[in-house]
C-alpha positions as CSV (number, residue, x, y, z in Angstrom):
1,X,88.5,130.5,-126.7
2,X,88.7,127.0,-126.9
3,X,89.7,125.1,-123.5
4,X,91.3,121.6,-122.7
5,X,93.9,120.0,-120.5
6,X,96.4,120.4,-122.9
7,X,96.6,124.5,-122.3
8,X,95.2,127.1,-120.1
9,X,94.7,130.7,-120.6
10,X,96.9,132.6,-118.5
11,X,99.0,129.7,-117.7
12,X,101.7,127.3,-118.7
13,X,101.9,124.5,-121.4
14,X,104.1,122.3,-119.1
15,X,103.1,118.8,-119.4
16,X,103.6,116.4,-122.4
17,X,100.7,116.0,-125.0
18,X,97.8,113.2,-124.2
19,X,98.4,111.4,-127.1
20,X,102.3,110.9,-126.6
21,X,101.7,110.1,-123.0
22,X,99.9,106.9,-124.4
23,X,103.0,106.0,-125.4
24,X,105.0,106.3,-122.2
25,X,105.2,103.7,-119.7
26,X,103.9,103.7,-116.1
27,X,107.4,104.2,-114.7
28,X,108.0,107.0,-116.9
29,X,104.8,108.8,-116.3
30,X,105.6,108.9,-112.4
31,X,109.6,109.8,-113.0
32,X,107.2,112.9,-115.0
33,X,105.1,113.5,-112.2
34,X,108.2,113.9,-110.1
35,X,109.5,116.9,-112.6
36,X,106.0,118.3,-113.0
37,X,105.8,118.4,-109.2
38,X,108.1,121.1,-108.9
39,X,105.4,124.1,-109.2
40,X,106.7,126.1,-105.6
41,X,109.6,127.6,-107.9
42,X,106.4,129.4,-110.3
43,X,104.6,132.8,-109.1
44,X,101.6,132.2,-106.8
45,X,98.3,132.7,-109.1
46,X,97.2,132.0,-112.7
47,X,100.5,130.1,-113.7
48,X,100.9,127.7,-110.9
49,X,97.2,127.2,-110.7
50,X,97.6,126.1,-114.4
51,X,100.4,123.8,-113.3
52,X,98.8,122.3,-110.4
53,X,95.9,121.0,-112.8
54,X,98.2,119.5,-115.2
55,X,100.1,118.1,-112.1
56,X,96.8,116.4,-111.0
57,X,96.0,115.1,-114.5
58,X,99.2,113.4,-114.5
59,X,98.4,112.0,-111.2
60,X,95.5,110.6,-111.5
61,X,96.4,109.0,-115.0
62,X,99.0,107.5,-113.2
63,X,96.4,105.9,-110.5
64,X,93.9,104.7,-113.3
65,X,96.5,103.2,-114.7
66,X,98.0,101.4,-111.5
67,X,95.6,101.6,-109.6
68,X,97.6,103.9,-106.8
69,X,95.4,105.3,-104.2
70,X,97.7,107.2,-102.9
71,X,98.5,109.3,-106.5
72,X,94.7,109.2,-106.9
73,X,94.9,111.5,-103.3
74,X,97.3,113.5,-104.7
75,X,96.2,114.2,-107.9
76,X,92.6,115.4,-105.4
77,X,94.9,117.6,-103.4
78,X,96.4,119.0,-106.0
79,X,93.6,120.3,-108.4
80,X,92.3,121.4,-104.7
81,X,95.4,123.9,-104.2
82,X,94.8,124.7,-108.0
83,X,91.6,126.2,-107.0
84,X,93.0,128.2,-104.6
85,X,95.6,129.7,-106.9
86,X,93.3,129.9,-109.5
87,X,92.0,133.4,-107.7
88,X,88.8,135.3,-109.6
89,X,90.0,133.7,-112.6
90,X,86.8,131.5,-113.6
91,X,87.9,129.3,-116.0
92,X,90.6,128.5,-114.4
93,X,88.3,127.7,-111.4
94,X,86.6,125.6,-113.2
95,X,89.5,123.4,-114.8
96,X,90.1,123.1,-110.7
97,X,87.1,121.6,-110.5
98,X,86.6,119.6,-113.0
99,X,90.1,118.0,-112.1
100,X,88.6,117.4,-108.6
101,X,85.1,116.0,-110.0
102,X,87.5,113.5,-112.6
103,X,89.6,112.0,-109.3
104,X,86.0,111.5,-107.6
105,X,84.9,110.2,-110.5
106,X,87.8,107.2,-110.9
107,X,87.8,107.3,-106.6
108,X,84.0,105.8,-107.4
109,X,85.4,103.6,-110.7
110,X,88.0,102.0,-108.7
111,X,87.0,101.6,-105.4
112,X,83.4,101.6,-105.4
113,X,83.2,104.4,-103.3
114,X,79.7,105.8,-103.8
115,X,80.5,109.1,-101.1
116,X,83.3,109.8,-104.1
117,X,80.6,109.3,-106.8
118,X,78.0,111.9,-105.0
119,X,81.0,114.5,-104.0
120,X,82.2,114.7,-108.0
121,X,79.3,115.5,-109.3
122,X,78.4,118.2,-106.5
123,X,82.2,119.4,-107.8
124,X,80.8,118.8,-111.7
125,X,77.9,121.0,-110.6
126,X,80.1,124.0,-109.1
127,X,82.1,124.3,-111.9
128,X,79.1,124.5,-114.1
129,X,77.7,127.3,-112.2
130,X,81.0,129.1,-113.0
131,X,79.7,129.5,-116.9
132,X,82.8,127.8,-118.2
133,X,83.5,127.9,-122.0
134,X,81.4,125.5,-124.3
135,X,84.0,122.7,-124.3
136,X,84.7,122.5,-120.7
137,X,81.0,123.3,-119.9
138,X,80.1,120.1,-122.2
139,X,82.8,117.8,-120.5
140,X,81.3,118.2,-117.3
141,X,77.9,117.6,-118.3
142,X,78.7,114.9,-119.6
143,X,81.0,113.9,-116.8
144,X,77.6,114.1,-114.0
145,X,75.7,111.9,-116.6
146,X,78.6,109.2,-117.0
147,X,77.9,108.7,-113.4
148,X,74.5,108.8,-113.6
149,X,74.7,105.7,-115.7
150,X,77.3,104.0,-113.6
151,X,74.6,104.0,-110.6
152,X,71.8,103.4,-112.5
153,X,73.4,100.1,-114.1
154,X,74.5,99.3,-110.5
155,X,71.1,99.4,-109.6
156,X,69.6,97.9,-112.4
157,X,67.8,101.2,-113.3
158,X,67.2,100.5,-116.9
159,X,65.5,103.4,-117.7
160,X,68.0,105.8,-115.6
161,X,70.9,103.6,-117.6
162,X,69.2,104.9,-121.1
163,X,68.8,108.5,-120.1
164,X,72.5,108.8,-119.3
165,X,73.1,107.1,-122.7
166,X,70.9,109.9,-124.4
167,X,72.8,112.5,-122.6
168,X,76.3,111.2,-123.5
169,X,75.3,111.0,-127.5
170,X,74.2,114.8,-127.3
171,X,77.6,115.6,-125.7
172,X,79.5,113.7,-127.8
173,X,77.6,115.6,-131.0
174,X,78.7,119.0,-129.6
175,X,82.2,118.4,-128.6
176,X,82.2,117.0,-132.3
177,X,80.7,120.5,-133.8
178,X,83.5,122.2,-131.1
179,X,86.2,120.6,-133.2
180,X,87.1,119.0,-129.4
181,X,90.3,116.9,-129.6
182,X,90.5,113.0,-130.4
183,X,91.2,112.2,-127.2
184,X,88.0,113.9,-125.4
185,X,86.3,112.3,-128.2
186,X,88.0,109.1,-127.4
187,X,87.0,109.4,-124.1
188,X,83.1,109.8,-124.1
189,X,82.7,107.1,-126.5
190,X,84.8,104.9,-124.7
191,X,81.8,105.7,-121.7
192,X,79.0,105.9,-123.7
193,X,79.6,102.2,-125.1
194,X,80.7,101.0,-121.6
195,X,77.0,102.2,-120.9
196,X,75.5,100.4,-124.1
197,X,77.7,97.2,-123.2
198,X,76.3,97.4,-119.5
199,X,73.2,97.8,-120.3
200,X,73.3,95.0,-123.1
201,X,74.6,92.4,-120.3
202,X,72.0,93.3,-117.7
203,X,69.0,93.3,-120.2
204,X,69.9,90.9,-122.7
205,X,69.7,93.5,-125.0
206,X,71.6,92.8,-128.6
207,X,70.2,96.5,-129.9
208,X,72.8,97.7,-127.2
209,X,75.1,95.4,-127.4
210,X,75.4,95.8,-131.7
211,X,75.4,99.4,-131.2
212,X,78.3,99.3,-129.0
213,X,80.1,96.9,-131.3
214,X,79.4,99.3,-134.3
215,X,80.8,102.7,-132.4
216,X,83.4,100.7,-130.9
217,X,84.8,99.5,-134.1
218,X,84.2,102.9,-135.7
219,X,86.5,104.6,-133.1
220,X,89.3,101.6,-133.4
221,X,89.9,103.1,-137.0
222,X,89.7,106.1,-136.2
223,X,92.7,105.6,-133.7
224,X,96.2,104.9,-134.3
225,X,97.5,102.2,-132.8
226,X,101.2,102.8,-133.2
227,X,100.3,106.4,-131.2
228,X,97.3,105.7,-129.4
229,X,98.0,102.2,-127.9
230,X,96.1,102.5,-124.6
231,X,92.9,103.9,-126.1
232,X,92.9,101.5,-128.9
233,X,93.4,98.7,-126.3
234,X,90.4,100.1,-124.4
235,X,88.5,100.4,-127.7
236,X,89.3,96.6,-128.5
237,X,89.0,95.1,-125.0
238,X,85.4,97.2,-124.9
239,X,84.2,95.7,-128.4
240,X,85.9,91.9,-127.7
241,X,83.0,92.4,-124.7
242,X,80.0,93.4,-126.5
243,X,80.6,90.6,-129.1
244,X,81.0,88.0,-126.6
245,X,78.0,89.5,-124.5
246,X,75.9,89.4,-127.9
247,X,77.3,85.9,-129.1
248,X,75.8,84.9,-125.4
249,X,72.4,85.9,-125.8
250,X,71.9,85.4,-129.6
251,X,73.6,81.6,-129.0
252,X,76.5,82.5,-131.4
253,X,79.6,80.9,-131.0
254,X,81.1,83.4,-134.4
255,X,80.3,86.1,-132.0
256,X,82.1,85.2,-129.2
257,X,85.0,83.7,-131.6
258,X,85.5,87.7,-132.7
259,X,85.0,88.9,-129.2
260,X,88.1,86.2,-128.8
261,X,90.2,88.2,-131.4
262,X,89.6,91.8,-130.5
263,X,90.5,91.0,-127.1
264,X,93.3,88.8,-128.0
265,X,95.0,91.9,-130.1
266,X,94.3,94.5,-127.4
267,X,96.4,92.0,-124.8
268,X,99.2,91.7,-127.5
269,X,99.1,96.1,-127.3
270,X,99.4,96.3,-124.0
271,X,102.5,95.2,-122.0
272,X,101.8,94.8,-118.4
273,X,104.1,97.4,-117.4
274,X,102.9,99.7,-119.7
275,X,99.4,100.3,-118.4
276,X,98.8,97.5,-115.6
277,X,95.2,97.9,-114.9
278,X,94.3,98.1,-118.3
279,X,96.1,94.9,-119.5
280,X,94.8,93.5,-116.5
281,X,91.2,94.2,-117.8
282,X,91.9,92.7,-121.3
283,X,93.2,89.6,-120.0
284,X,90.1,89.2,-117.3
285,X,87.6,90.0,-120.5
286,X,89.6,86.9,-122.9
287,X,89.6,84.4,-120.3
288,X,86.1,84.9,-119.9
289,X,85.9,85.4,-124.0
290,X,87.0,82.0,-123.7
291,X,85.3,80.5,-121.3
292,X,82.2,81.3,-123.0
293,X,83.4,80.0,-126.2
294,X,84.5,76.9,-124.9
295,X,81.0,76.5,-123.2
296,X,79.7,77.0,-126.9
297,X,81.6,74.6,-128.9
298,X,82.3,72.1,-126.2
299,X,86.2,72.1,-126.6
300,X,88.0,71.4,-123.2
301,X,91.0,73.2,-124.4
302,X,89.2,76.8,-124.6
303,X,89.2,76.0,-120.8
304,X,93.1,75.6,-120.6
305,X,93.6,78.9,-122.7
306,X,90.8,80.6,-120.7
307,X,92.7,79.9,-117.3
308,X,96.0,80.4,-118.6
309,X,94.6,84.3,-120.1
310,X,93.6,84.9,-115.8
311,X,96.6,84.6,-114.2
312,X,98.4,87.4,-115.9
313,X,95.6,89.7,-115.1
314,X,96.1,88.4,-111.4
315,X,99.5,89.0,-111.4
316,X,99.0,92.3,-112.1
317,X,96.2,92.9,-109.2
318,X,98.2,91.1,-106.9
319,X,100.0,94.0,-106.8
320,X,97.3,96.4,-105.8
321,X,94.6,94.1,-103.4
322,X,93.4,97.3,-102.3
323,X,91.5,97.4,-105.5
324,X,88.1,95.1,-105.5
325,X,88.2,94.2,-108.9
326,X,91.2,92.5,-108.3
327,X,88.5,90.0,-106.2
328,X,86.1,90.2,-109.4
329,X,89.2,88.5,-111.3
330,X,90.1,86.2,-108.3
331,X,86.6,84.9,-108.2
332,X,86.2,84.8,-112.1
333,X,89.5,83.1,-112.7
334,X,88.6,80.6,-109.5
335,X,85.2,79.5,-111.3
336,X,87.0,79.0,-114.8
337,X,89.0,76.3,-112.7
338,X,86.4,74.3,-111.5
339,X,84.4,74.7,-114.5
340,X,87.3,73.3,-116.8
341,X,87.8,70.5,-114.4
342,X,83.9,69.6,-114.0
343,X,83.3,69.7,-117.6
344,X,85.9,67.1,-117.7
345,X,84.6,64.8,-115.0
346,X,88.6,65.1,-113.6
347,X,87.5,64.0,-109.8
348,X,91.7,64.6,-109.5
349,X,92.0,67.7,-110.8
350,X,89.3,68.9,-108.4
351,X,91.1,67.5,-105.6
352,X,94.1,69.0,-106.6
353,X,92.6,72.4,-107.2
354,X,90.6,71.7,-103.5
355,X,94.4,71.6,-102.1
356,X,95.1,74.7,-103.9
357,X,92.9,76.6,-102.4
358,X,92.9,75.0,-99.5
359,X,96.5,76.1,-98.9
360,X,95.8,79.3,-99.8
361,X,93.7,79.8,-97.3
362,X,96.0,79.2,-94.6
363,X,97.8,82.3,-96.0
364,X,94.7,84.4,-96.5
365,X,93.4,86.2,-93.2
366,X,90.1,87.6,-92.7
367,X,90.8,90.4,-91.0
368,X,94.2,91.7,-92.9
369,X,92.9,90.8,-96.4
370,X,89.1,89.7,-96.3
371,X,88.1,90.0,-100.2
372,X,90.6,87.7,-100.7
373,X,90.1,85.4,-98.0
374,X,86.4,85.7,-99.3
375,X,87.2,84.9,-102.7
376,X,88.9,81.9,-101.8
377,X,86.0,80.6,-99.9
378,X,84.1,81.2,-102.9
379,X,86.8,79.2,-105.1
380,X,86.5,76.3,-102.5
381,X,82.7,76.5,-102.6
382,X,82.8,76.1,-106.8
383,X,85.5,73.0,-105.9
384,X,82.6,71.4,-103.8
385,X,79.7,72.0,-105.8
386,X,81.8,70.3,-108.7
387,X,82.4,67.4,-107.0
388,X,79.0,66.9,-105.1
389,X,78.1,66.6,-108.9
390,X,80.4,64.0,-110.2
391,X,80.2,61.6,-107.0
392,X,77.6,61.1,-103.8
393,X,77.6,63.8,-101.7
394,X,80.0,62.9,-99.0
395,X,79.4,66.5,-97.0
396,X,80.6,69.5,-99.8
397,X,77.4,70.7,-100.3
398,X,77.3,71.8,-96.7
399,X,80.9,72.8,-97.2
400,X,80.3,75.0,-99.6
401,X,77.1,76.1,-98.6
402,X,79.4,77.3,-95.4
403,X,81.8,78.6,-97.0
404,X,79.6,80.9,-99.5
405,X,77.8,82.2,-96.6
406,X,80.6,83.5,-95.2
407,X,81.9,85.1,-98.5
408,X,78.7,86.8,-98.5
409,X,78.9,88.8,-95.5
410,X,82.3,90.3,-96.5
411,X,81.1,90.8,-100.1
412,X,78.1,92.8,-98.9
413,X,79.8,94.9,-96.5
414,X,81.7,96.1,-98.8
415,X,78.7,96.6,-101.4
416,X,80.2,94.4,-104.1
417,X,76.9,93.7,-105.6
418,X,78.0,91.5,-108.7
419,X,79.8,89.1,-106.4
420,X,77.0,89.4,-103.9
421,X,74.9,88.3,-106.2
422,X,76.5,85.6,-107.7
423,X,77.6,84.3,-104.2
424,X,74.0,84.7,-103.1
425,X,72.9,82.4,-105.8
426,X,75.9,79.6,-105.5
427,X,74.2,79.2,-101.7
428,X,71.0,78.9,-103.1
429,X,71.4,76.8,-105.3
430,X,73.8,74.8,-102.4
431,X,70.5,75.0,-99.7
432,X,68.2,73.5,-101.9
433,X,71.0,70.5,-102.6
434,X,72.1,69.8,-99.0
């Protein structure tokens, strides 16, 4: 028969459906988890096996969307017990699995952990060898190939990136032909455009980036907004990317002005309390939206709206530092600053951003909270380099080139290879200048 989170053979329907959780907000969902908790009072076996995997669903959907470690550890130790209870029955088994392969799986999404990204698809592979039924057997394929991808774009394996996009279009044929449910179907093409998207940034590629925009918009019809609020935001925030993306490398500021409005509707969806990290990431994508459009059509007051659509997003992550794309935002929002104030030629507005961060620093400490402290660094660097450039160097250039330089060790410690990167090339470009 047929098998999905929503209902388990042998065991209990307890938890509310997918679709109306969308609907619930992140307090609610963890006063639900609190009720859904109770499993000791159900007989040991089938039925609290059952419950201990809807238990970690709810966990871990609380995590993803506030970014909880600790409910992400729970959620792991939970589908754990649920294999235990789960005795010879397979399926069951399986579902335990899968559960624990899933919390790897955002483990690795989150925090970048790449021991998390190896151990869920060992568990991916275990529960395969169990011979689940077709619909859980094509989930966790395509579950080990979504994180094939993920690697493979964070190593700039273009050609490992493409295979996992093959993989996820013939899973997302069968679980069609399975009759799977919207929101499994929602799910995988949510990951297979992230993929195309990905792969459309790192290789200028607009054949990836206009095939993400077509499936992207294809699945925003297909959901209801009213019902499906979260997964339409996702939907929207994922297409507002690939349009800006593709009005960058085609040179199209009509692009970018639609990638604007997708991602300006999926912020007006999404409270901030609703789903934090997701309206966080809608916000980061539109002040970048902007940003780029205000680089395209040379209006200084894209810059204004592009800063002012960060610091929501970092209000939220301020939150949860533990999380390193809350530096990713820091670092982005920090370089929209200094952009806006260089493309200006406002000498004051740079020296009042300097202080800024300058104060901040004092507050920031590299041991307690070193992304932070790095990202500030970073923010000061930008300040530096902006006003080396609209005045004789009086000394920033080897201020910033400091300051990057130390960024960069705690960026590549912690294997944050996009602000590596781009940190790597600020001091560069500040070496060849000093």
């Amino acid at each position: 028969m047929p098998f999905g989170l929503n209902g388990f053979r042998g065991g209990r329907r307890i938890e509310v459906g997918v679709a109306s959780r969308e609907l619930l907000p992140l307090a609610a969902l963890v006063a639900e988890a609190a009720h859904a908790g109770l499993t000791a009072s159900l007989p040991s076996g089938p039925a609290r096996a059952a419950a201990l995997i809807a238990y970690a669903e709810l966990l871990r959907e609380i995590a993803r969307r506030g970014g909880q470690v600790e409910m992400l550890a729970r959620a792991a130790s939970a589908a754990h017990r649920a294999r235990r209870e789960a005795g010879a029955d397979k399926v069951l088994q399986a579902a335990a699995l899968f559960e624990q392969a899933q919390s790897q799986h955002l483990a690795f999404t989150l925090l970048g952990d790449t021991e998390a990204a190896d151990e869920a698809s060992a568990q991916a592979q275990a529960a395969l060898a169990l011979n689940p039924p077709p619909l859980l057997a094509t989930r966790l394929k395509a579950l080990i190939q979504r994180l094939r991808g993920a690697q493979a774009l964070v190593a700039s394996d273009r050609d490992g990136v493409l295979e996992a996009i093959g993989a996820l279009e013939v899973s997302a044929k069968i679980l069609i032909a399975l009759k799977a449910p919207l929101d499994h179907v929602a799910t995988l093409t949510l990951e297979h455009a992230d993929l195309l998207v990905g792969l459309g940034a790192l290789c200028h590629d607009r054949t990836a980036l206009q095939s993400a925009e077509s499936e992207l918009a294809a699945l925003s019809i297909r959901l209801d907004q009213d019902l499906q609020p979260i997964s339409w935001a996702q939907a929207e925030t994922l297409r507002g990317q690939a349009l800006t993306a593709l009005g960058d490398v085609l040179g199209d500021a009509a692009s970018i002005a639609e990638g604007v409005a997708a991602l300006k509707s999926a912020v007006a969806v999404l409270p901030a309390d609703h789903s934090p990290l997701d309206a966080a990431r809608a916000g980061h994508a539109l002040g970048l939206a902007l940003q780029a459009m205000g680089e395209a059509c040379d209006e200084p007051v894209l810059f204004d709206r592009a800063v002012k659509a960060f610091s929501p997003a970092m209000a939220a992550l301020d939150r949860i530092p533990a999380l390193p794309y809350r530096a990713v935002v820091a670092h982005d929002g920090a370089v929209c600053l200094a952009r806006r104030a260089e493309r200006r030629g406002d000498l004051v507005a740079l020296e009042q951003a300097e202080a800024t961060f300058r104060e901040s620093l004092k507050s920031r400490s590299a041991v307690a909270d070193p992304l932070a402290w790095a990202v500030t660094q970073v923010a000061l660097a930008r300040i530096y380099e902006a006003q080396s450039a609209l005045r004789p160097d009086t000394g920033e250039r080897a201020d910033a080139a400091f300051a990057l330089a130390s960024a960069l060790d705690v960026f590549s410690e912690r294997g944050l290879r996009t602000l590596s990167a781009a940190t790597l090339a600020s001091l560069e470009r500040m070496r060849e200048r000093v």
